[in-house]
N, CA, C and O atoms as a CHARMM CRD file, in Angstrom:
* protein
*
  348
    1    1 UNK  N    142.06400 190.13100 -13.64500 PROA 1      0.00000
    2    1 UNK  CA   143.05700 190.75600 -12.79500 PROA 1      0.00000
    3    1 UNK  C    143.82700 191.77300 -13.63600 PROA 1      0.00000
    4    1 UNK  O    144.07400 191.60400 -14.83000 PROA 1      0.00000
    5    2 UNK  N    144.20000 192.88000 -12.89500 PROA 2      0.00000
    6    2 UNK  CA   144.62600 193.75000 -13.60700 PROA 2      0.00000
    7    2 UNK  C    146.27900 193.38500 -13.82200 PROA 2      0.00000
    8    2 UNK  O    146.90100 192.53200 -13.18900 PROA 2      0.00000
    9    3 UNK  N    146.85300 194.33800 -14.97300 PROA 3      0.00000
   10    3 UNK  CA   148.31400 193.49600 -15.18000 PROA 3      0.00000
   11    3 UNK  C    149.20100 194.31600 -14.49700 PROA 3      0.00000
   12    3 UNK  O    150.41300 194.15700 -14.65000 PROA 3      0.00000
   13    4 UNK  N    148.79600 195.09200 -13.83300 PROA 4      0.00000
   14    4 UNK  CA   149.37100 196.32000 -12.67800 PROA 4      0.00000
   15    4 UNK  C    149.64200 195.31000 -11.25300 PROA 4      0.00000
   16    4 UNK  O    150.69200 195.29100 -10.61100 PROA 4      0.00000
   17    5 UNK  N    148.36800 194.47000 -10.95100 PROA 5      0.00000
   18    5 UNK  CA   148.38800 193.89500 -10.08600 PROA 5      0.00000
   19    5 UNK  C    149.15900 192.76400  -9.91300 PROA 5      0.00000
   20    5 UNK  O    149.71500 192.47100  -8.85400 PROA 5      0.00000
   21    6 UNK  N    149.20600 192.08500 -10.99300 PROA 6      0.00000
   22    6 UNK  CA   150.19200 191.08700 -11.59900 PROA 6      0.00000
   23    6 UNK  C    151.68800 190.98600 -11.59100 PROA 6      0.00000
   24    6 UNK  O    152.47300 190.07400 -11.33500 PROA 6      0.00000
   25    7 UNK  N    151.84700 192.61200 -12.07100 PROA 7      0.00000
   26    7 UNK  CA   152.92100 192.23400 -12.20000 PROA 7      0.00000
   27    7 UNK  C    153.79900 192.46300 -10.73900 PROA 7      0.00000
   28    7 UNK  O    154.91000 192.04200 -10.41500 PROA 7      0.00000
   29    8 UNK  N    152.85500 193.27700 -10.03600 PROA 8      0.00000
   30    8 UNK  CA   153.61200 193.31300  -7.99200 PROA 8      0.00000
   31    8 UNK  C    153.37400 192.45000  -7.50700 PROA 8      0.00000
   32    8 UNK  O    153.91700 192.50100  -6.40300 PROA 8      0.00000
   33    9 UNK  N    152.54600 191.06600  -7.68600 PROA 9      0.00000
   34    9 UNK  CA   152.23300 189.81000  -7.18500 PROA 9      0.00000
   35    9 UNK  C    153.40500 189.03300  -8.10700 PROA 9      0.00000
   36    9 UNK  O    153.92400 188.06100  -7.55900 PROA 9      0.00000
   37   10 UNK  N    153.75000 189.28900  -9.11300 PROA 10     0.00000
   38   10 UNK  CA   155.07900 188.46800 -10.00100 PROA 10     0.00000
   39   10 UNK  C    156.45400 188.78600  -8.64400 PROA 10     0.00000
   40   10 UNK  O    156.90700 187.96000  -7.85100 PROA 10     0.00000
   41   11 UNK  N    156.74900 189.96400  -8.76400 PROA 11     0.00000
   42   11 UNK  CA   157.76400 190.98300  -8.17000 PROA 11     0.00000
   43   11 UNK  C    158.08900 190.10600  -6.68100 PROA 11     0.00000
   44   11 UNK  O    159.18700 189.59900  -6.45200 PROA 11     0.00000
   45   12 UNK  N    157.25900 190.06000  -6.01400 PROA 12     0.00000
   46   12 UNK  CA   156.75500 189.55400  -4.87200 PROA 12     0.00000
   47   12 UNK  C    157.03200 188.36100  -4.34900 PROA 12     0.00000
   48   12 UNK  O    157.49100 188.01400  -3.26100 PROA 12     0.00000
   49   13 UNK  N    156.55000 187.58000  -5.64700 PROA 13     0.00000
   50   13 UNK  CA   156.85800 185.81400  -5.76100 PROA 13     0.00000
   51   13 UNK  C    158.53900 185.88000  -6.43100 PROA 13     0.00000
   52   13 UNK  O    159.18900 184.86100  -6.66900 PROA 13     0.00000
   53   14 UNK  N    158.96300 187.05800  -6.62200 PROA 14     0.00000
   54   14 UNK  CA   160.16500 186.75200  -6.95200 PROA 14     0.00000
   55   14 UNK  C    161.31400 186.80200  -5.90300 PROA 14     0.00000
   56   14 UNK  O    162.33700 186.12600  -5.79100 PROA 14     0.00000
   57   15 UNK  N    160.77100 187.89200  -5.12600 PROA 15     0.00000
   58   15 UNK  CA   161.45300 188.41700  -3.62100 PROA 15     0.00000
   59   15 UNK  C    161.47900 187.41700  -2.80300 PROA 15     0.00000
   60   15 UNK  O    162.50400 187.34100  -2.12700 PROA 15     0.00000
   61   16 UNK  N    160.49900 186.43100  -2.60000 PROA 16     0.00000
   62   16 UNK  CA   160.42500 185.34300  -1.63100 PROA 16     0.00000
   63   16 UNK  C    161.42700 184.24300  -2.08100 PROA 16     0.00000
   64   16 UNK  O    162.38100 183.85000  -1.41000 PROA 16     0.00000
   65   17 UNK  N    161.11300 183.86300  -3.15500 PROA 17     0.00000
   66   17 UNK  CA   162.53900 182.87600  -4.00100 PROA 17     0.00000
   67   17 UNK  C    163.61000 182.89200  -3.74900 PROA 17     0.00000
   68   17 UNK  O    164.37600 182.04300  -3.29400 PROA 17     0.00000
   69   18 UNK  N    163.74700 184.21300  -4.13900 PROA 18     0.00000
   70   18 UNK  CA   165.77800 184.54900  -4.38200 PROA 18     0.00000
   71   18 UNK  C    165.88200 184.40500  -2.63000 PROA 18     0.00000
   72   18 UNK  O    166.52200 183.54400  -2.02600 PROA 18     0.00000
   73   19 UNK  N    165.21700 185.29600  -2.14800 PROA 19     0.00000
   74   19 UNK  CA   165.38300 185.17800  -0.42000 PROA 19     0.00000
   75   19 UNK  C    165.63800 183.33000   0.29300 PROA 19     0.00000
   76   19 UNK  O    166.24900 182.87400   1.25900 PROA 19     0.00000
   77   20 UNK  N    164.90400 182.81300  -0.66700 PROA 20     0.00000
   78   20 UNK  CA   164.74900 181.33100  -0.08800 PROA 20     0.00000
   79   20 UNK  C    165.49800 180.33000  -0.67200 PROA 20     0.00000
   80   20 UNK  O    165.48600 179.12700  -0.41300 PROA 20     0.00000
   81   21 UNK  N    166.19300 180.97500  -1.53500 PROA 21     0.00000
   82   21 UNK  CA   167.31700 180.13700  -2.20200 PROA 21     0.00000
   83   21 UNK  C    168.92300 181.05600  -1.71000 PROA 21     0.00000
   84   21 UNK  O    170.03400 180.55600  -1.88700 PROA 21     0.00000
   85   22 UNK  N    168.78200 181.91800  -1.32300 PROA 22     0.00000
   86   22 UNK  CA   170.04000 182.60400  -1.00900 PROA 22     0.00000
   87   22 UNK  C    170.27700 182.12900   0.61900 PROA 22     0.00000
   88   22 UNK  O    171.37100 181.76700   1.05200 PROA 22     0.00000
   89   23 UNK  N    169.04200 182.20600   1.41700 PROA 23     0.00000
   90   23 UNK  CA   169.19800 181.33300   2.57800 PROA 23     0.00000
   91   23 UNK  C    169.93600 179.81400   2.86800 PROA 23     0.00000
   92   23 UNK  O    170.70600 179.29800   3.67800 PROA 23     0.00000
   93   24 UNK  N    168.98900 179.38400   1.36700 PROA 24     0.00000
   94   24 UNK  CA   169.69700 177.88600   1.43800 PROA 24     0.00000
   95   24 UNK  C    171.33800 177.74600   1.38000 PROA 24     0.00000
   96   24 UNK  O    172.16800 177.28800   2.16600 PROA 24     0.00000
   97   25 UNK  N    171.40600 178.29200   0.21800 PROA 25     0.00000
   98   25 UNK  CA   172.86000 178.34900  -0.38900 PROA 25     0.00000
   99   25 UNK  C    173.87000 178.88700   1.28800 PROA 25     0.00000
  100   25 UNK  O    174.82800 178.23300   1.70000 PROA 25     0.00000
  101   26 UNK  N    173.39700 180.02000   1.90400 PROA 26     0.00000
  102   26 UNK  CA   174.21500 180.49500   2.71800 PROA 26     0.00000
  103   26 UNK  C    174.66600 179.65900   3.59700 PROA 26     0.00000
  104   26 UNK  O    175.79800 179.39400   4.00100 PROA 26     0.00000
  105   27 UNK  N    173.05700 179.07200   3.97300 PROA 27     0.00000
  106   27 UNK  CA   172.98200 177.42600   5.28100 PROA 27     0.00000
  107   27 UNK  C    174.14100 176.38400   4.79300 PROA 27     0.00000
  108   27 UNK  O    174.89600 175.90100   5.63700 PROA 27     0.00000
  109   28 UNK  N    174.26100 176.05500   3.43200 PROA 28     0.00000
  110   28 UNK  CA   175.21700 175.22500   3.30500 PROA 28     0.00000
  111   28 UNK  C    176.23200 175.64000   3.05200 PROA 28     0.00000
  112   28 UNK  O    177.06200 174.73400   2.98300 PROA 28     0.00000
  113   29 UNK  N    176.73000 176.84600   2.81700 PROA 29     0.00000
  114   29 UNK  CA   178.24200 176.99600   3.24500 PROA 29     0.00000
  115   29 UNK  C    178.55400 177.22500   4.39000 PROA 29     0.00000
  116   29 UNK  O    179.72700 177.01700   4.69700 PROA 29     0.00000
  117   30 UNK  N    177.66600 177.70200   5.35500 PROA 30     0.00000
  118   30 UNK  CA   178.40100 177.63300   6.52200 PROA 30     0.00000
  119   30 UNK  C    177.66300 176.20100   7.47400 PROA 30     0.00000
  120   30 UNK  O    177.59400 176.32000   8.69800 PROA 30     0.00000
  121   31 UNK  N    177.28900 175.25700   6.98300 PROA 31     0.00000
  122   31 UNK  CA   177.23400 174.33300   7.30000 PROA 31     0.00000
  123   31 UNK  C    178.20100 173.07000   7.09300 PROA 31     0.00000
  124   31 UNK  O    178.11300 171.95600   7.61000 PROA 31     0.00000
  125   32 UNK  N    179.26100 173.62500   6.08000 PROA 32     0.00000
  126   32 UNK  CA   180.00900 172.86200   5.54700 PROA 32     0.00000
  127   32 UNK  C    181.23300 174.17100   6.01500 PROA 32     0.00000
  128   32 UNK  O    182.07100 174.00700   5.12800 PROA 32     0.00000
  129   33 UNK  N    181.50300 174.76500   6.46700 PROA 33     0.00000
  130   33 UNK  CA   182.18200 175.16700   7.32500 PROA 33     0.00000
  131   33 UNK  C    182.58700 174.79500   9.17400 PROA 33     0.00000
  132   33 UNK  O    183.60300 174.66400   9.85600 PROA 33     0.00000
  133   34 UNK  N    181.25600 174.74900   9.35000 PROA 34     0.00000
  134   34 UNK  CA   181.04400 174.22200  10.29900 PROA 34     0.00000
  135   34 UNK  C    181.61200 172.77100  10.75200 PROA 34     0.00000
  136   34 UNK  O    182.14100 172.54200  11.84000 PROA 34     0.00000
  137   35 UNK  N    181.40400 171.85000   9.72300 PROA 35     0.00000
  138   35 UNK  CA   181.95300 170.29200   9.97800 PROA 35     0.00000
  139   35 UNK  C    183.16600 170.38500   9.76000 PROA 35     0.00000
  140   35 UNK  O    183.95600 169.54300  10.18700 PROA 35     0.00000
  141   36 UNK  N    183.46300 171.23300   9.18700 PROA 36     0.00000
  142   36 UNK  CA   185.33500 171.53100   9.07800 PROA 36     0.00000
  143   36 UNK  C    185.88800 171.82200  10.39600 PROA 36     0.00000
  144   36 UNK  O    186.88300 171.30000  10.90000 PROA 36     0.00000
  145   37 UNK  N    185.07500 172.78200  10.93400 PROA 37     0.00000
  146   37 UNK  CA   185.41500 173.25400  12.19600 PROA 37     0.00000
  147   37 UNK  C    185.39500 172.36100  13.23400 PROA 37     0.00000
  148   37 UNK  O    186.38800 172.08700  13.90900 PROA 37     0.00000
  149   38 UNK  N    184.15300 171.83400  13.40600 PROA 38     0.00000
  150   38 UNK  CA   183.86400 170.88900  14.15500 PROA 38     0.00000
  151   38 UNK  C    185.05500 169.18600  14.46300 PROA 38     0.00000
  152   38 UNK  O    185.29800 168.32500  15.30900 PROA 38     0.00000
  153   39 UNK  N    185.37500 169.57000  13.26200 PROA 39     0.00000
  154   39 UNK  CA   186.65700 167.98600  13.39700 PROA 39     0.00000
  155   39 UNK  C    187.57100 168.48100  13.97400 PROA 39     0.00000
  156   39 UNK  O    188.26900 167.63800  14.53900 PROA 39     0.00000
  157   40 UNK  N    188.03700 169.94300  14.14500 PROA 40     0.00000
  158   40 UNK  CA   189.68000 170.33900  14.65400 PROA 40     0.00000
  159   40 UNK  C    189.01700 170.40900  16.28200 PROA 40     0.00000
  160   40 UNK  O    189.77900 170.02100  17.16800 PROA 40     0.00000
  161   41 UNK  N    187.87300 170.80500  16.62500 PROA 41     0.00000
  162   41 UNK  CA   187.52700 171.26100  17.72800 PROA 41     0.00000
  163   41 UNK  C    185.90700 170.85100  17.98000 PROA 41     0.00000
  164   41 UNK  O    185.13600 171.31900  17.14200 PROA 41     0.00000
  165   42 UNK  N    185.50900 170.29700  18.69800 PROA 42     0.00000
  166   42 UNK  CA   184.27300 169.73000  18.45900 PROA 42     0.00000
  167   42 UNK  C    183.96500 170.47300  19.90000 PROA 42     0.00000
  168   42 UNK  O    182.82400 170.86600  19.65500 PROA 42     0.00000
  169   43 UNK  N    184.23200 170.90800  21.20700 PROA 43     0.00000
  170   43 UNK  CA   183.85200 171.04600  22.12000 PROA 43     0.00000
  171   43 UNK  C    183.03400 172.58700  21.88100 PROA 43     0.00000
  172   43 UNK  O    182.23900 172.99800  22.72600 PROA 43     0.00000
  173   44 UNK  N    183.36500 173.40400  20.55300 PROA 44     0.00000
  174   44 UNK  CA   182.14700 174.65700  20.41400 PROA 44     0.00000
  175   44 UNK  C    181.49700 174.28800  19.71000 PROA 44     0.00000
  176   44 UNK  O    181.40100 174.87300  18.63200 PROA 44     0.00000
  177   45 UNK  N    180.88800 173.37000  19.92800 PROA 45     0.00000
  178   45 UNK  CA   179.82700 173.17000  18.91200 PROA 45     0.00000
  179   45 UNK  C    178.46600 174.06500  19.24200 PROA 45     0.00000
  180   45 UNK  O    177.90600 174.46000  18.22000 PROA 45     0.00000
  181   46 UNK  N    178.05300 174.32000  20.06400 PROA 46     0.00000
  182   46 UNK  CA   177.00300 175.54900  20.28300 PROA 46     0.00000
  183   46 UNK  C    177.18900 177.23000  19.74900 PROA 46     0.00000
  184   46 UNK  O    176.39800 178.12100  19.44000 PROA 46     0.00000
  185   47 UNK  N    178.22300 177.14400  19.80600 PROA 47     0.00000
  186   47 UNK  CA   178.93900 178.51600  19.07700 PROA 47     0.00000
  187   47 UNK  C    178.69000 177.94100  17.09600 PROA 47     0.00000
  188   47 UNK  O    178.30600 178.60700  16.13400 PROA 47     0.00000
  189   48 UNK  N    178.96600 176.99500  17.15800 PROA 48     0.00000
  190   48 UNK  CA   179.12200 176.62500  15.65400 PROA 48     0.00000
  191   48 UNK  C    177.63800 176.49700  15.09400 PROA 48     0.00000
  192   48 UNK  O    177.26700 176.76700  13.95200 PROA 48     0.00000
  193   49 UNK  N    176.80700 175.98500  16.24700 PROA 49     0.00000
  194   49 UNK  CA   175.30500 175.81600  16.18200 PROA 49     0.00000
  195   49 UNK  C    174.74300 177.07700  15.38300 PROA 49     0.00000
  196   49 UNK  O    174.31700 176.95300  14.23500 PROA 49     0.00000
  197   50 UNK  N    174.77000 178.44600  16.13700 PROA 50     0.00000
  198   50 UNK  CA   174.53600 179.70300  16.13700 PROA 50     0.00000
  199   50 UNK  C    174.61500 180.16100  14.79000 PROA 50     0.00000
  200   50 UNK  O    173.65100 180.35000  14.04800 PROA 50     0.00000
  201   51 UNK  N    176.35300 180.40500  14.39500 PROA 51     0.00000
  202   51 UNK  CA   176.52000 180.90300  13.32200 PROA 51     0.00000
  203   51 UNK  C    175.98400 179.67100  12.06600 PROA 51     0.00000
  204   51 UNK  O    176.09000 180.15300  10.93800 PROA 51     0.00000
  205   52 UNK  N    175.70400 178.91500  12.06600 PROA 52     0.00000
  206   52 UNK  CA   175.20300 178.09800  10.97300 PROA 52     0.00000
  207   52 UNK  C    173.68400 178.18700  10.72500 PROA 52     0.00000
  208   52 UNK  O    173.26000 177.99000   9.58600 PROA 52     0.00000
  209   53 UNK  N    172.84700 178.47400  11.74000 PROA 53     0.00000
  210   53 UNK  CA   171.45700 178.91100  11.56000 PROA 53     0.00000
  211   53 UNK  C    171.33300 180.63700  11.20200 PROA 53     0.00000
  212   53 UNK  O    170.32300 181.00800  10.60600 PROA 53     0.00000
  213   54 UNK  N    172.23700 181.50800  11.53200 PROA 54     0.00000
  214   54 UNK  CA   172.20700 182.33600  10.78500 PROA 54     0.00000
  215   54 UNK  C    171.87600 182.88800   9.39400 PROA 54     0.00000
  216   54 UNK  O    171.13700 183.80600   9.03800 PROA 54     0.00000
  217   55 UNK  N    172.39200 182.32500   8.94900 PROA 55     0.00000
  218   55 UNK  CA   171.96800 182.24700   7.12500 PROA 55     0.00000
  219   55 UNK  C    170.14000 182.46500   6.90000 PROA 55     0.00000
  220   55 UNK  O    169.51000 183.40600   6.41800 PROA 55     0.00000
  221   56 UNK  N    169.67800 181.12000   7.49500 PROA 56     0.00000
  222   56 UNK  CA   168.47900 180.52900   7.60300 PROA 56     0.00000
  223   56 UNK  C    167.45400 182.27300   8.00900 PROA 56     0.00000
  224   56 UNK  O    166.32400 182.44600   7.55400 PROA 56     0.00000
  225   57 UNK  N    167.91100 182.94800   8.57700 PROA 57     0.00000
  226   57 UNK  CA   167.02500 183.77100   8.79200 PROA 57     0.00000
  227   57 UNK  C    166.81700 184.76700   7.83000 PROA 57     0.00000
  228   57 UNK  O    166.22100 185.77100   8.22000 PROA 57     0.00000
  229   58 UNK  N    167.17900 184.71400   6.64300 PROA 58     0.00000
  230   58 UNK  CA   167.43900 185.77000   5.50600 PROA 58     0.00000
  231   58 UNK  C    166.37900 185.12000   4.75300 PROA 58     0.00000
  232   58 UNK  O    166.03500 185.69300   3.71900 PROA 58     0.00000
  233   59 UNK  N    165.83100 184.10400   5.04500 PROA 59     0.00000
  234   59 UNK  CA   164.74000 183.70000   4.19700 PROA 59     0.00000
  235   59 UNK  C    163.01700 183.82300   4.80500 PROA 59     0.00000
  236   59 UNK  O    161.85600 183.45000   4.63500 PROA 59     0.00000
  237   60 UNK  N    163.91700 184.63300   5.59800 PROA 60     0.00000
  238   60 UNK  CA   162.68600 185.49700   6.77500 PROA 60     0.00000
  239   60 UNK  C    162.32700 186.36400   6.42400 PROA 60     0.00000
  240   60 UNK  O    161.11700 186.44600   6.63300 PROA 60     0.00000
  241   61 UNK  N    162.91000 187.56100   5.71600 PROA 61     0.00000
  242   61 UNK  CA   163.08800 188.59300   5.39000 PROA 61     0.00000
  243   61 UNK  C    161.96900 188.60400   3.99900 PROA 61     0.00000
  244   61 UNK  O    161.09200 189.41100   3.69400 PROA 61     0.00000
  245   62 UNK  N    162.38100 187.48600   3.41500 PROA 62     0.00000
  246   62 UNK  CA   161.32900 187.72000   2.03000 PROA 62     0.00000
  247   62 UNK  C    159.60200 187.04200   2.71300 PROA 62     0.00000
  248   62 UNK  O    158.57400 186.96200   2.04000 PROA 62     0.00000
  249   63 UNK  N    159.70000 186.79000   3.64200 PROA 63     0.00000
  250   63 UNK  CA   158.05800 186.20600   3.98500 PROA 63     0.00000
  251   63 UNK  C    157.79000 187.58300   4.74100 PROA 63     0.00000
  252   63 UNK  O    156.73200 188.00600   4.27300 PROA 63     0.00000
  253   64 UNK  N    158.21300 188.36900   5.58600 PROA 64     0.00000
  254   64 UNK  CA   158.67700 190.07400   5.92500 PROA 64     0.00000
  255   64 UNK  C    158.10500 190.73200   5.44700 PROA 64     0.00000
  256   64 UNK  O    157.21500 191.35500   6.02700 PROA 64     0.00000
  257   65 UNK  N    158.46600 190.91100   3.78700 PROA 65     0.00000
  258   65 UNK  CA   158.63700 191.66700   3.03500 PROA 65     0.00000
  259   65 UNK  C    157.26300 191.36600   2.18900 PROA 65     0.00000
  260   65 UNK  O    156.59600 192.21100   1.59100 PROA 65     0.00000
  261   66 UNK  N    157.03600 190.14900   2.26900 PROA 66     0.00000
  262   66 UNK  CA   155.55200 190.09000   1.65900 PROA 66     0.00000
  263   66 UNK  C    154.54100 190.67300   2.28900 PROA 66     0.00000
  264   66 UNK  O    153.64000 191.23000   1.66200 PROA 66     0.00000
  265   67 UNK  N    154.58300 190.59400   3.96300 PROA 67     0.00000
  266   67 UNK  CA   153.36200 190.99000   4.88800 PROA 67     0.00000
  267   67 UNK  C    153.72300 192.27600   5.19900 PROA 67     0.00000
  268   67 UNK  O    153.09800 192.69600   6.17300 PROA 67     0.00000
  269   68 UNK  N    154.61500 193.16700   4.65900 PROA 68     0.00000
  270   68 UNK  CA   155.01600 194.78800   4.70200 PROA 68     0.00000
  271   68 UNK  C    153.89700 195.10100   3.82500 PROA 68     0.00000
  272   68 UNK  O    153.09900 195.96200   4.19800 PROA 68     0.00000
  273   69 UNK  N    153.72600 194.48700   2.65400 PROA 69     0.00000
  274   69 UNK  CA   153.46000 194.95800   1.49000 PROA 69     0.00000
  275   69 UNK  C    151.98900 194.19800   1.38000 PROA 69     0.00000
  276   69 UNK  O    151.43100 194.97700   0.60800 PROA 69     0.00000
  277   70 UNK  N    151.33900 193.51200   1.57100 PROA 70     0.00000
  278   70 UNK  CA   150.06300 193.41400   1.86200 PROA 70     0.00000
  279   70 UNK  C    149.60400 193.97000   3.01100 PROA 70     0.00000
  280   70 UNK  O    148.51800 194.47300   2.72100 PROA 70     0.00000
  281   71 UNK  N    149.87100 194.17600   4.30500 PROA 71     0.00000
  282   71 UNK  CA   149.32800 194.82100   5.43700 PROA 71     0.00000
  283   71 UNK  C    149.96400 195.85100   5.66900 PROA 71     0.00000
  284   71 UNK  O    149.08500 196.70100   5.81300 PROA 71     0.00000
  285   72 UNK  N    150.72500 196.22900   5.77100 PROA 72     0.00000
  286   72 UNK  CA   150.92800 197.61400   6.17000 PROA 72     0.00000
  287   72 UNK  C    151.04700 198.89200   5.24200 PROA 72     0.00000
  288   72 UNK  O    150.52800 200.00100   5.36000 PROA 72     0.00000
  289   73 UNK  N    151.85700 198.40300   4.32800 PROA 73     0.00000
  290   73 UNK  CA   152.11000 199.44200   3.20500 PROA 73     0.00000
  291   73 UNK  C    150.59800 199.78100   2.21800 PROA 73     0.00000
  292   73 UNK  O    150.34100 200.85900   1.68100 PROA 73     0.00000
  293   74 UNK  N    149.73900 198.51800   2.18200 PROA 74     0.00000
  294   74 UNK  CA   148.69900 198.64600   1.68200 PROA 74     0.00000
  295   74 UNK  C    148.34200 198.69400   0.15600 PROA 74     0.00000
  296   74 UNK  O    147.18000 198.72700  -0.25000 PROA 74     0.00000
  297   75 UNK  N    149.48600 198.69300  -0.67900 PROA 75     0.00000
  298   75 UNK  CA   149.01300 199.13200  -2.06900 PROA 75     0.00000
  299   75 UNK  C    149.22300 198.17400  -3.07900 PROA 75     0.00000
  300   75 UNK  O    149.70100 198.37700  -4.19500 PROA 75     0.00000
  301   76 UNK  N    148.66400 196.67900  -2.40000 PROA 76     0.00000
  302   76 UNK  CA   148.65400 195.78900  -3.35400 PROA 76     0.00000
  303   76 UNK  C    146.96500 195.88400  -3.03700 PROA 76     0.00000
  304   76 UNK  O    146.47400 195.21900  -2.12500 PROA 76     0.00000
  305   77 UNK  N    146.20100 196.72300  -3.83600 PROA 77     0.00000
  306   77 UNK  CA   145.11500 196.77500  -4.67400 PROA 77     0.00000
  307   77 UNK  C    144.58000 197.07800  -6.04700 PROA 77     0.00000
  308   77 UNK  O    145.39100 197.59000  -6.81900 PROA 77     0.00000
  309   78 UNK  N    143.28300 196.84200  -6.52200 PROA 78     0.00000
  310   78 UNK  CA   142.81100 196.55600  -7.58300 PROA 78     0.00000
  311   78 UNK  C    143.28400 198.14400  -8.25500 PROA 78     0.00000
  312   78 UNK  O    143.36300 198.21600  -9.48100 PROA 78     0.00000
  313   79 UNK  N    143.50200 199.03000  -7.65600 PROA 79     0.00000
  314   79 UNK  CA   143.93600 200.24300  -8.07200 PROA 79     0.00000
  315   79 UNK  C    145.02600 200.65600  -8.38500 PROA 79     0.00000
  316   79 UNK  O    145.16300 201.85600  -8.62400 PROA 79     0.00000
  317   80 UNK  N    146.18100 199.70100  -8.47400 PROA 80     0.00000
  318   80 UNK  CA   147.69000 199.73700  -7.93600 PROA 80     0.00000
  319   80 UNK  C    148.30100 200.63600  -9.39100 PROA 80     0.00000
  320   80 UNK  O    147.79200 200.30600 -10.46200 PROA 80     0.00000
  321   81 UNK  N    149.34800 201.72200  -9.40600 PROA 81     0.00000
  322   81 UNK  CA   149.30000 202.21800 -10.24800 PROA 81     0.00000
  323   81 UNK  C    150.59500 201.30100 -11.24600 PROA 81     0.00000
  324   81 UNK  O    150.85700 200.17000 -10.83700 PROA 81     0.00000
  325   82 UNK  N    151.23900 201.73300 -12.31400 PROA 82     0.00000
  326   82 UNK  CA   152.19300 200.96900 -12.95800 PROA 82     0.00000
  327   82 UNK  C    153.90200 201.39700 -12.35400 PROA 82     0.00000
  328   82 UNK  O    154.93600 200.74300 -12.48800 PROA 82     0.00000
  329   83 UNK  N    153.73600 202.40000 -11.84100 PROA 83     0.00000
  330   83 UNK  CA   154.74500 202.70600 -11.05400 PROA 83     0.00000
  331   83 UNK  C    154.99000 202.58000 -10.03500 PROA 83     0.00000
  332   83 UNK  O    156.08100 202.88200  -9.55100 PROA 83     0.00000
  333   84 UNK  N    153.54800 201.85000  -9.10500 PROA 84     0.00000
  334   84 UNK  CA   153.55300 201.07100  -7.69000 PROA 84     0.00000
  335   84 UNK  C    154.43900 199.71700  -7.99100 PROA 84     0.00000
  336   84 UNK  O    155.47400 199.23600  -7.52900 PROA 84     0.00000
  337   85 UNK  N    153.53100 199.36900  -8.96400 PROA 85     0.00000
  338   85 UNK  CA   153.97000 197.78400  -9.60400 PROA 85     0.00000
  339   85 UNK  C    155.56700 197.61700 -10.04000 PROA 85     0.00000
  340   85 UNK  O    156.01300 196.47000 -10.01600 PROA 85     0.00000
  341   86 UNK  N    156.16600 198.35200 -10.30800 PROA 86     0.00000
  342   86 UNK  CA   157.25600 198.09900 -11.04900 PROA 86     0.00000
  343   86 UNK  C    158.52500 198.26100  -9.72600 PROA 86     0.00000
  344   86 UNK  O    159.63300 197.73000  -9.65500 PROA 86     0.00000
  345   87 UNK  N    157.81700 199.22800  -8.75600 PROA 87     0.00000
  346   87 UNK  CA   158.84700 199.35400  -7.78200 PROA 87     0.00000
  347   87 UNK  C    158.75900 198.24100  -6.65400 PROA 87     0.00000
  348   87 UNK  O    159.58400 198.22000  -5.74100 PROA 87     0.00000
């Protein structure tokens, strides 16, 4: 494998991570917002539902961002230059 290719398949696996750990982290602060909320006022809890799955979708973005970049954008191939790779 080339180390051109490597290193946008590194890049890649890194984008999905941070995306999937920044999701998490977000889910539990406003999940722990939420039970705060929820004790003064429990009758919005569907409103509270909403904004607490919010977070959760930012870890969408890096599975997104992978299938931009294998299917559409196209230039994760054996040809990929070092300045494809790095960006």
């Amino acid at each position: 494998m080339d180390i051109n290719l490597l290193l946008a398949y590194l890049g890649i696996g890194i984008m999905i991570a941070l995306s999937g750990v920044g999701s998490a982290y977000g889910v539990t602060i406003a999940g722990n917002a939420t039970i705060g909320a929820l004790k003064k006022d429990s009758s919005k809890f569907g409103n509270f539902l909403v904004l607490t799955a919010l977070p959760g979708t930012q870890g969408l973005y890096g599975f997104a961002g992978y299938f931009m970049f294998q299917n559409i954008f196209g230039v994760l191939t054996p040809e990929i230059t070092s300045i494809q790779a790095a960006a």
